[in-house]
C-alpha positions in Angstrom: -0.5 67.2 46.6 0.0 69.0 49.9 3.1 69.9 51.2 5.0 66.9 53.5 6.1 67.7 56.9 7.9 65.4 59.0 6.2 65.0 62.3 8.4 62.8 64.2 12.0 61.8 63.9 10.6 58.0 63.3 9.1 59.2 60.1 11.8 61.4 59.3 14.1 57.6 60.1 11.8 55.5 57.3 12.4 58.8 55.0 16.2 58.1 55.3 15.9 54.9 54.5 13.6 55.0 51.1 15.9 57.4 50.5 19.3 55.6 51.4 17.9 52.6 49.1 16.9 55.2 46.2 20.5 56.2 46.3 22.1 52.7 46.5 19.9 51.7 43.3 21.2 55.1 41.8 24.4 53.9 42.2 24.3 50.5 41.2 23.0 51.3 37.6 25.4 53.9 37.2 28.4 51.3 37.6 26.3 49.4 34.9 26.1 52.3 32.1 28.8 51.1 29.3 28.9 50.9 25.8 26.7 48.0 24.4 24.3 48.2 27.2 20.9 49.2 26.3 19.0 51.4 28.6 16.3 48.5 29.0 18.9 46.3 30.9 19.6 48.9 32.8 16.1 49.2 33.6 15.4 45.1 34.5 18.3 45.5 37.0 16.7 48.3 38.4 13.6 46.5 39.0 15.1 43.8 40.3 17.1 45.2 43.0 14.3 47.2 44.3 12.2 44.5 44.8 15.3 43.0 46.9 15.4 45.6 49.0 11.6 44.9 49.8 10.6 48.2 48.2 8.5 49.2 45.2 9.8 51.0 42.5 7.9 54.8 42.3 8.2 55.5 38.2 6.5 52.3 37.8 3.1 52.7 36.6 3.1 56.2 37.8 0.5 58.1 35.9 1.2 55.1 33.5 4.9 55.4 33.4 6.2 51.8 31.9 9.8 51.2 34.0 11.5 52.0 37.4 14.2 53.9 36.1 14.0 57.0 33.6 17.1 56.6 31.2 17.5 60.2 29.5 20.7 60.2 26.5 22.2 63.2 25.3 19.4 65.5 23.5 16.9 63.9 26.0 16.6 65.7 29.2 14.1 63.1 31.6 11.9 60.7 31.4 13.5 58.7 28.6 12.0 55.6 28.0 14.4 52.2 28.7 14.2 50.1 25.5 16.5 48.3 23.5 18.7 51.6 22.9 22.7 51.1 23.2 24.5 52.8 24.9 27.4 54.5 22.9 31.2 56.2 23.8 30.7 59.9 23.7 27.1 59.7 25.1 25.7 61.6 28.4 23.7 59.6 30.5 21.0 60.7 32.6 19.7 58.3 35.6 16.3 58.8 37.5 15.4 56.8 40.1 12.2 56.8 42.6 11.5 54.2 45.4 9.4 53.9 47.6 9.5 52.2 50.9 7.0 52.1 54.1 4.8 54.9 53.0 7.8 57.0 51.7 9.4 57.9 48.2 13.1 58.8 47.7 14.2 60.2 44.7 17.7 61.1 42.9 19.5 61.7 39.8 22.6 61.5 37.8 24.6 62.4 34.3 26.9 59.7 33.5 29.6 60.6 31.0 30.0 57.1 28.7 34.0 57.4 27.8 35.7 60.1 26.2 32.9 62.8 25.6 33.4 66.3 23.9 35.0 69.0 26.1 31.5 71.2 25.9 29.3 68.4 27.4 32.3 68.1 30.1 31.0 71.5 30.8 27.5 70.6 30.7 27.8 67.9 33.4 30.3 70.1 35.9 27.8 73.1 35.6 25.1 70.9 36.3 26.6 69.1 39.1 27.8 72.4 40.7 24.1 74.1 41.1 22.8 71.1 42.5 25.7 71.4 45.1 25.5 75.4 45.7 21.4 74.7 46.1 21.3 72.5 48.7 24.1 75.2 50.4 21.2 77.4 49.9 18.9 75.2 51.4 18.6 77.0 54.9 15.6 76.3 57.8 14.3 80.1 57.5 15.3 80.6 54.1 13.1 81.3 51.4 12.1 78.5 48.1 13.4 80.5 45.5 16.9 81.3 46.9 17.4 77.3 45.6 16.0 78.4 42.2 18.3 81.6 42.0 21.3 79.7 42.8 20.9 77.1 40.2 19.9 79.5 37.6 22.9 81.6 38.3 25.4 78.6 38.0 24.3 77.9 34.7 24.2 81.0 33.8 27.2 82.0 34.7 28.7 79.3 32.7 27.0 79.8 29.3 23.9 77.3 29.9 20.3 77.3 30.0 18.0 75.9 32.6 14.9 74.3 31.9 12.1 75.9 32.6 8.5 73.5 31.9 10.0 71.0 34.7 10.9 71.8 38.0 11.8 69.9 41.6 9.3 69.0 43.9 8.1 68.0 47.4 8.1 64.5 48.3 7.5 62.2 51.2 4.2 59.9 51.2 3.9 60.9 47.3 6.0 61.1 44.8 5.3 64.8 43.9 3.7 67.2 46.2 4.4 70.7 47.0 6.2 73.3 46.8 7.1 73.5 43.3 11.0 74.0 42.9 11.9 76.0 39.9 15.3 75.7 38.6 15.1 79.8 37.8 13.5 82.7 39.2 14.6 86.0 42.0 15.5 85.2 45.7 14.0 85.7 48.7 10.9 84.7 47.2 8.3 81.8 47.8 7.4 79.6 51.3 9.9 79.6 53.9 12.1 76.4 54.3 10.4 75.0 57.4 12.2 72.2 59.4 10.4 68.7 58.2 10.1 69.9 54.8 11.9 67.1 52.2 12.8 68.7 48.8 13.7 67.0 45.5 16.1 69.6 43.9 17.1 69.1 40.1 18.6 71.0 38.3 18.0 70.6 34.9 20.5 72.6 32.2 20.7 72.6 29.0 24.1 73.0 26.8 22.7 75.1 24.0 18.8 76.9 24.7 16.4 76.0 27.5 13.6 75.5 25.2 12.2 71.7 25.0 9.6 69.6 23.4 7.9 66.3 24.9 7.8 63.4 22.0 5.2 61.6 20.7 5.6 58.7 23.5 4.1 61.4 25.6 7.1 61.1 27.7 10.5 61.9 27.0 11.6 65.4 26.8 14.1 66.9 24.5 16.3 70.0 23.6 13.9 71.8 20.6 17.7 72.9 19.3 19.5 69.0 19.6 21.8 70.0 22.1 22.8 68.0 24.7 21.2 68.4 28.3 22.3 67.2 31.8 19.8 66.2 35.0 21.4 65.9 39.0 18.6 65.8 41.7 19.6 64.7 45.8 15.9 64.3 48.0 17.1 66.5 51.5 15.2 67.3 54.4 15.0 70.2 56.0 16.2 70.2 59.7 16.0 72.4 63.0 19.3 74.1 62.0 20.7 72.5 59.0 20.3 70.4 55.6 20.4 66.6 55.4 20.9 65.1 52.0 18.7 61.8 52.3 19.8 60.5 49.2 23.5 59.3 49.8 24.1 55.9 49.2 
């Protein structure tokens, strides 16, 4: 898909609010994630609080995509499949959440830790929360594509993780994915420049143990070839005349 540029501030207005209600749905399911619950509950409330809002859910039927809401546990890095899966104490919780609202998509992530989790995954989720953060600091009008992907890739790094490499961030505005393509690794200073109007989905994707993964046999979910657990964060932000606005904030 092409690359979406804002043209006026109403459109970049109806952005902010796919996006605000993207974030509130976010949210509101990560309150819900507790032992006992299985990830398709999680999934029906989802649905049904989108379609509150007067919006459409974006995962839904996309390229035949069964549920609103990806739910990703532990060895599974996105696109997990809701089911009847229970939650468990000690598990990591990855959210993903599209919606889409007057002819634009929001989209956003989390890692929820389920109770007392081991020390390492701890890790896991602070490394992965803290590239997102330092990318969008990196997200400058002027600056270049891959100075997001260098960032993240250097956080993880620098903490003893691996970043995934098959999946990356995205555009997104009237689709759901368009260009540029976001890696989560890569040199700086390289790629498009950040123009103001641009909107950017940037997730980061890490990996406790290696960055190699495997899709399963649902054609789908995507897990760590070695086991080990992974974490997923993404924010949608828009690209202004002299700053960065993180759309997705509930």
């Amino acid at each position: 898909m092409s690359r979406i540029v804002l043209k006026s501030a109403a459109e970049l207005e109806t952005m902010r609010d796919s996006c605000r209600m993207s974030a509130e749905v976010l949210q509101a399911m990560t309150a819900e994630v507790k032992p006992g619950v299985t990830t398709g509950e999680l999934d029906e409330k989802a649905q049904v609080m989108i379609k509150k809002m007067g919006a459409k859910p974006s995962f839904l039927g996309y390229s035949g995509y069964p549920a609103a809401l990806c739910v990703s546990i532990n060895e599974e890095v996105i696109h997990g499949i809701p089911g009847r899966r229970e939650i468990l104490p000690g598990d990591l919780v990855s959210l993903d959440v599209g919606v889409y609202y007057n002819g634009f998509h929001g989209d956003n992530a989390t890692t929820v830790m389920v109770g007392a989790v081991d020390p390492e995954a701890i890790r896991l989720v602070e490394t992965t929360r803290r590239a997102l953060q330092l990318a969008i600091a990196a997200t400058k009008p002027g600056g270049r594509l891959s100075d997001i992907s260098h960032t993240i890739e250097c956080v993880a790094k620098a903490s003893g993780c691996s970043v995934v490499r098959q999946f990356v961030g995205h555009g997104v505005g009237h689709h759901l994915h368009e260009e540029p393509q976001i890696p989560n690794y890569g040199a700086p200073g390289r790629g498009p420049v950040l123009k103001p109007g641009m909107t950017l989905a940037i997730e980061p994707m890490v990996n406790l143990g290696r960055a190699e993964v495997v899709v399963l046999d649902d054609d789908w979910t995507v897990v760590t070839r070695d086991g080990q657990p992974s974490a997923h964060f993404e924010h949608t932000v828009a690209v202004l005349e002299e700053s960065v606005e993180i759309l997705t904030l509930a």
